[in-house]
C-alpha positions as a Markdown table, in Angstrom:
| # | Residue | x | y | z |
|---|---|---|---|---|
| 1 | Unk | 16.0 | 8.3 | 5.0 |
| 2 | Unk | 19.3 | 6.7 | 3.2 |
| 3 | Unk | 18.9 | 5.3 | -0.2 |
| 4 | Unk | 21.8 | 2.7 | -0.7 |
| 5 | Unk | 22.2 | 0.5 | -3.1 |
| 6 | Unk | 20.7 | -3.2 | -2.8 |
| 7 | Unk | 23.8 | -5.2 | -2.8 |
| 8 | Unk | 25.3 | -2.9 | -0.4 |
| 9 | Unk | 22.9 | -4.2 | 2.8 |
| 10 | Unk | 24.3 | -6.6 | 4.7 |
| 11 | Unk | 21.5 | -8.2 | 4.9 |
| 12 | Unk | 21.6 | -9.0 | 1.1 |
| 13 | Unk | 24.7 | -10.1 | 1.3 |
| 14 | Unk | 23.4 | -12.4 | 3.9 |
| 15 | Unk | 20.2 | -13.6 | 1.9 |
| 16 | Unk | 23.6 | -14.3 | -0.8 |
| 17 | Unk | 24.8 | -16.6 | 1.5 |
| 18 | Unk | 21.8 | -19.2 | 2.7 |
| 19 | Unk | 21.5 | -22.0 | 0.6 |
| 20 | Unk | 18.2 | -22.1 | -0.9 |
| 21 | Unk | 14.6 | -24.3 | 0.8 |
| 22 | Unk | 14.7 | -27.9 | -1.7 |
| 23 | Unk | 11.5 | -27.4 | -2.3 |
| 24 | Unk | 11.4 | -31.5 | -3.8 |
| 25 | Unk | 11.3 | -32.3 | -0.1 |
| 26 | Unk | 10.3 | -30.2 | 1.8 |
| 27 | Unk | 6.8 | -29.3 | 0.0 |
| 28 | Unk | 4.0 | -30.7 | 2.1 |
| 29 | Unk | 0.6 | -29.6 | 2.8 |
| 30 | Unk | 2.0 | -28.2 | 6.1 |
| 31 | Unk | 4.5 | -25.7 | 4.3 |
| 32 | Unk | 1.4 | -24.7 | 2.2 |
| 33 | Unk | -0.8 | -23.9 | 5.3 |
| 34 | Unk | 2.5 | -21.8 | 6.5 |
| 35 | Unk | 3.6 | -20.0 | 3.8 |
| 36 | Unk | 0.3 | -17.8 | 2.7 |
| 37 | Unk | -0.5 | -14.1 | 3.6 |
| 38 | Unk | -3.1 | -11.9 | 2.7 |
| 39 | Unk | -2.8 | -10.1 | -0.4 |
| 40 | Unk | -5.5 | -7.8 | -0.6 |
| 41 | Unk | -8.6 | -8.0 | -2.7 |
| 42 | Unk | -9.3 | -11.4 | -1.4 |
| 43 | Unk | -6.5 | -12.8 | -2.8 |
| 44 | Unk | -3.6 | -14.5 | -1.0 |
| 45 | Unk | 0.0 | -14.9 | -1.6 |
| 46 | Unk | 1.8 | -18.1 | -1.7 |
| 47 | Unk | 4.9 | -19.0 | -1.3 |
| 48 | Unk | 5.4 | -22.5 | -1.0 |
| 49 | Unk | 6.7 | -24.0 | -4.3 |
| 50 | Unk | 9.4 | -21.5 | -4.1 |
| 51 | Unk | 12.8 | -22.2 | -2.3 |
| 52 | Unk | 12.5 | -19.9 | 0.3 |
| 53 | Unk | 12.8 | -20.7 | 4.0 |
| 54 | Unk | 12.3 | -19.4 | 7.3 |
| 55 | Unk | 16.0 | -18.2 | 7.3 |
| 56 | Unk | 15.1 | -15.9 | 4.3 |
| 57 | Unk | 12.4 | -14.7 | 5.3 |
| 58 | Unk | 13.8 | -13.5 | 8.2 |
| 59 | Unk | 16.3 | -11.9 | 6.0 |
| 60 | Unk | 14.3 | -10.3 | 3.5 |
| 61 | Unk | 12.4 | -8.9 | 6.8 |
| 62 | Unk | 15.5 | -7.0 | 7.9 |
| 63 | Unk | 16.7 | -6.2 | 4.3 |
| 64 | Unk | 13.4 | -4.6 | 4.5 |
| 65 | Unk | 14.0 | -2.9 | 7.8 |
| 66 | Unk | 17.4 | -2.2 | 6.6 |
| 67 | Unk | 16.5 | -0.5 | 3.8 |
| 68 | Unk | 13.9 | 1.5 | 5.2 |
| 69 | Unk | 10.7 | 0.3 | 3.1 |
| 70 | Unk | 7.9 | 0.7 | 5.2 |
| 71 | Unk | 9.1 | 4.5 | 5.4 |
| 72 | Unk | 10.1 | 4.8 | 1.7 |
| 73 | Unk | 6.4 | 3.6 | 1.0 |
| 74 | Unk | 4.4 | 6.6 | 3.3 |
| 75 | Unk | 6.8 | 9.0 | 1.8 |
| 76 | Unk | 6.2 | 8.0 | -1.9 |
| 77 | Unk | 2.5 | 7.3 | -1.6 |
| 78 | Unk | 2.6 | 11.3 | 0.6 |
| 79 | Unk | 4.1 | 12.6 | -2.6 |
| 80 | Unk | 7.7 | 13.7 | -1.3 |
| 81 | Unk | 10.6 | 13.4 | -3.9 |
| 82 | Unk | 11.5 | 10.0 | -4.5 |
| 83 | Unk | 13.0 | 10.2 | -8.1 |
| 84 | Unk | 16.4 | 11.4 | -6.7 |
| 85 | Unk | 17.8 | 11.4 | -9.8 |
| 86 | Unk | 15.5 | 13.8 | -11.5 |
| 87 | Unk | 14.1 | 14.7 | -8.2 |
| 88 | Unk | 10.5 | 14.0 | -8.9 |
| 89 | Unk | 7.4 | 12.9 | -7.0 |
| 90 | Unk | 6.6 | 9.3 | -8.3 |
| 91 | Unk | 2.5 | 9.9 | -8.5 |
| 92 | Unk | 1.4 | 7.0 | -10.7 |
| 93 | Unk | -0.8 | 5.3 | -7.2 |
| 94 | Unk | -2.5 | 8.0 | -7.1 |
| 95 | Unk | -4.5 | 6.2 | -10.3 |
| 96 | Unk | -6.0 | 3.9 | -7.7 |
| 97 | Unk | -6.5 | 6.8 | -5.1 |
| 98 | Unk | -5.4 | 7.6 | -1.4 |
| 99 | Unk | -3.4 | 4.1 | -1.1 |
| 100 | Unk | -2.7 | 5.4 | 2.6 |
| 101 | Unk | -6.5 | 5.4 | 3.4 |
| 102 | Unk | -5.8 | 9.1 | 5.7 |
| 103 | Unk | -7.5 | 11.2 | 4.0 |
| 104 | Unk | -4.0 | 13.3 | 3.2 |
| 105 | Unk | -4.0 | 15.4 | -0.3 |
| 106 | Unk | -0.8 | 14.8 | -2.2 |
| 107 | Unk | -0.3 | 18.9 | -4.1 |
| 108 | Unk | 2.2 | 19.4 | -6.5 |
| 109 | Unk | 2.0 | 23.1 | -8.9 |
| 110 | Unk | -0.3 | 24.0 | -7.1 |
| 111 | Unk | -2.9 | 20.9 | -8.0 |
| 112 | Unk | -4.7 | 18.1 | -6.1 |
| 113 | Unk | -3.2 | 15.4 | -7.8 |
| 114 | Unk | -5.2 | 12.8 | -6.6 |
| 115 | Unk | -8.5 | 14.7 | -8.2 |
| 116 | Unk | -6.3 | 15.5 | -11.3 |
| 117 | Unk | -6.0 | 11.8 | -11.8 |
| 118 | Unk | -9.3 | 11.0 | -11.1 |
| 119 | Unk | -10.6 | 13.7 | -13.8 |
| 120 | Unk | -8.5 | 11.9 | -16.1 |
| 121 | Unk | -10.0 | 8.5 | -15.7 |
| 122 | Unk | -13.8 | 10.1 | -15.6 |
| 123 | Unk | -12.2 | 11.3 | -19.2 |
| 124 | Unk | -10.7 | 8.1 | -20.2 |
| 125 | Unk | -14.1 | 6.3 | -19.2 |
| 126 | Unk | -16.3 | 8.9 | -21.2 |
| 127 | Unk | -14.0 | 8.4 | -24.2 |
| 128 | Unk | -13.9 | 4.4 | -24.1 |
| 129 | Unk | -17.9 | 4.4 | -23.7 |
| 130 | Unk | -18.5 | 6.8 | -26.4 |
| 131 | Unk | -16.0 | 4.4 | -28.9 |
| 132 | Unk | -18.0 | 1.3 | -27.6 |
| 133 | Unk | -21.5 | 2.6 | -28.6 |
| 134 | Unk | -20.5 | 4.3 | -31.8 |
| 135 | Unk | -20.6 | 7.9 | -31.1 |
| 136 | Unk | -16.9 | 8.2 | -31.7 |
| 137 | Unk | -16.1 | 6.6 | -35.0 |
| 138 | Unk | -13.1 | 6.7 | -37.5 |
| 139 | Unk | -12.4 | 9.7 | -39.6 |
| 140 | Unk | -14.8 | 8.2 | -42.1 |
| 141 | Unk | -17.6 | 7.6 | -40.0 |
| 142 | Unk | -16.9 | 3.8 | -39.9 |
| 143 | Unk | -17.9 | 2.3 | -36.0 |
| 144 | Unk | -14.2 | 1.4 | -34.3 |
| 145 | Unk | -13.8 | -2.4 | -34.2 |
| 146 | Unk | -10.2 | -2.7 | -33.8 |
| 147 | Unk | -7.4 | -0.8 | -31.3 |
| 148 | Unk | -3.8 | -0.7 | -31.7 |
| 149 | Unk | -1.8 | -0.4 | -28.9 |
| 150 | Unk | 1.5 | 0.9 | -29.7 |
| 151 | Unk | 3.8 | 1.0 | -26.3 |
| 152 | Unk | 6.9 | -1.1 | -25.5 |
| 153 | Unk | 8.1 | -2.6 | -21.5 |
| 154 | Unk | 5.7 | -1.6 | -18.9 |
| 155 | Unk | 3.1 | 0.9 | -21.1 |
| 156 | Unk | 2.7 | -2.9 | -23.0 |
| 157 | Unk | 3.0 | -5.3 | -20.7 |
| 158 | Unk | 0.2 | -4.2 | -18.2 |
| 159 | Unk | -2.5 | -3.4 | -20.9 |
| 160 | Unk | -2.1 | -6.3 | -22.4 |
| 161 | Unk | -2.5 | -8.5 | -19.2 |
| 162 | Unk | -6.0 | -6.6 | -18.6 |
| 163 | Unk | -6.9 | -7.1 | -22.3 |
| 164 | Unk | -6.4 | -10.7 | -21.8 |
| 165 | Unk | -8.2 | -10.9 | -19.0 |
| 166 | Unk | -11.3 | -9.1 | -19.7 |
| 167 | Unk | -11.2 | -10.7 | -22.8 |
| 168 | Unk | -12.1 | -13.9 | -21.2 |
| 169 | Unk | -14.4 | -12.6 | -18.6 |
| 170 | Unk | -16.3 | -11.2 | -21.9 |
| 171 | Unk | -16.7 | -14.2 | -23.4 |
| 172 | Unk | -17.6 | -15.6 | -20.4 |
| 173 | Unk | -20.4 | -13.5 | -19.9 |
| 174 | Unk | -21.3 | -12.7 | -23.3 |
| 175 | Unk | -20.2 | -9.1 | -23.1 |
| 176 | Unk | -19.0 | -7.7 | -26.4 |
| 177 | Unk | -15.4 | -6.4 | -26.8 |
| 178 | Unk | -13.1 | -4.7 | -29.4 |
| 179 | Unk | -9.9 | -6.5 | -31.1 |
| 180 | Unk | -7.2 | -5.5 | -29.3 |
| 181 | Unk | -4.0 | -5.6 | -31.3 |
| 182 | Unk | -0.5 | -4.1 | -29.8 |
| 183 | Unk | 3.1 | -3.2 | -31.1 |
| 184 | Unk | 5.7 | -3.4 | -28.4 |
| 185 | Unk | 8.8 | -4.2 | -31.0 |
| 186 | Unk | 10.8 | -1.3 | -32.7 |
| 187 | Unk | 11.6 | -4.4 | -35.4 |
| 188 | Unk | 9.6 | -3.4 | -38.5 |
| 189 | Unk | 8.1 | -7.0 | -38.7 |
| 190 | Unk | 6.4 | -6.5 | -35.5 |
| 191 | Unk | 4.0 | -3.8 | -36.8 |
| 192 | Unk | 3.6 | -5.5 | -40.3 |
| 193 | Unk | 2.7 | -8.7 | -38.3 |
| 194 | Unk | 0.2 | -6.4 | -36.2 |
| 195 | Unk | -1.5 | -4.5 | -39.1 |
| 196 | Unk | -1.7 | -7.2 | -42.0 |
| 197 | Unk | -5.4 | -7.8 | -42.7 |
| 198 | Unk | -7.0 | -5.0 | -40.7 |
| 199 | Unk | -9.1 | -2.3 | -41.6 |
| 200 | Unk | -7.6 | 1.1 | -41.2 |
| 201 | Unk | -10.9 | 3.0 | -41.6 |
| 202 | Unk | -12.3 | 1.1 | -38.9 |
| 203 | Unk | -8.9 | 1.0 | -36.5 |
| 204 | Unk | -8.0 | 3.1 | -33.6 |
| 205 | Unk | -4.1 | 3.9 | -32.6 |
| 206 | Unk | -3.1 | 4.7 | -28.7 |
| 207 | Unk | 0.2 | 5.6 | -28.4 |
| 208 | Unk | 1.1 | 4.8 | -24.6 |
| 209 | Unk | 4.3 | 6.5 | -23.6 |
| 210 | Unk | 5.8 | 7.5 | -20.0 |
């Protein structure tokens, strides 16, 4: 495998050079029906209201060929080194199990990694279930009724969006839930905002780094 640089493909240098699909006329219920794939999960993937053509997609198809991506993926989702740069295995799938579906183990220091990660979430599970029903409390004994999140980019960005949204499926179906409060800013008045008027006895901290 050959890991160039994006803008060094000549197929992105062609993709540069198409003008882009005017989506205020060409949008019609046809375009809709063409431009959907399966997703996964039931979900489908639409592209329509964005100005993207056939000519692009046949581009991005050989930028993709070009640059090697249905290989890159195996080899990343096998476990070989695809951090060149600190020459690391790049593991975080493995969260979500065997993405290959074949049954391969990916073994680094002499571990399973896929059961290492799965021990961890049996642990994270345990410990989030134990702070809903009040075994775990603050150190004063007070029942948790607030979590602070403190994490900035991607360790934010991705809790949050699954705060938010089981947030509403709660509601929704009159499941009880804990505050969820995060700091993502290294600006002081981000975590003054974040902790004015809550109680620290009652108040968990996570501290999600990389």
């Amino acid at each position: 495998m050959e890991f160039n640089n994006l803008t060094a493909t000549a197929a992105f240098k062609g993709l540069r050079s198409l003008e882009p699909f005017d989506i205020r006329t060409g949008l019609n219920a046809a375009r809709i029906r063409e431009s959907s794939i399966p997703a996964g999960g039931g979900l489908t993937f639409n592209w329509a209201a964005m100005p993207v053509g056939k000519p692009h997609i046949a581009t991005l198809i050989a930028l993709a060929e070009e640059q090697q991506l249905v290989d890159k993926y195996v080899a990343l989702a096998s476990g070989e080194i695809m951090n060149t740069g600190e020459h690391r295995m790049v593991l975080h799938h493995l969260t979500r199990g065997n993405v290959l579906g074949n049954g391969n183990t990916v073994v680094a220091d002499g571990e399973d990694k896929e059961a290492f990660y799965r021990h961890q979430l049996d642990r994270i599970a345990t410990f989030s279930g134990e702070v809903r029903s009040g075994r775990i409390t603050g150190s004063t004994g007070k029942r948790i009724e607030t979590v602070v999140q403190i994490g900035i980019g991607g360790s934010d960005l991705g809790p949050r969006a699954l705060y938010l949204a089981l947030k509403g499926w709660c509601a929704k179906e009159g499941v009880p839930h804990i505050e969820a409060r995060f700091i993502s800013n290294v600006d002081p008045d981000d975590p003054t905002e974040v902790l004015s008027g809550i109680d620290m006895e009652k108040t968990l901290f996570i501290l999600v780094s990389k």
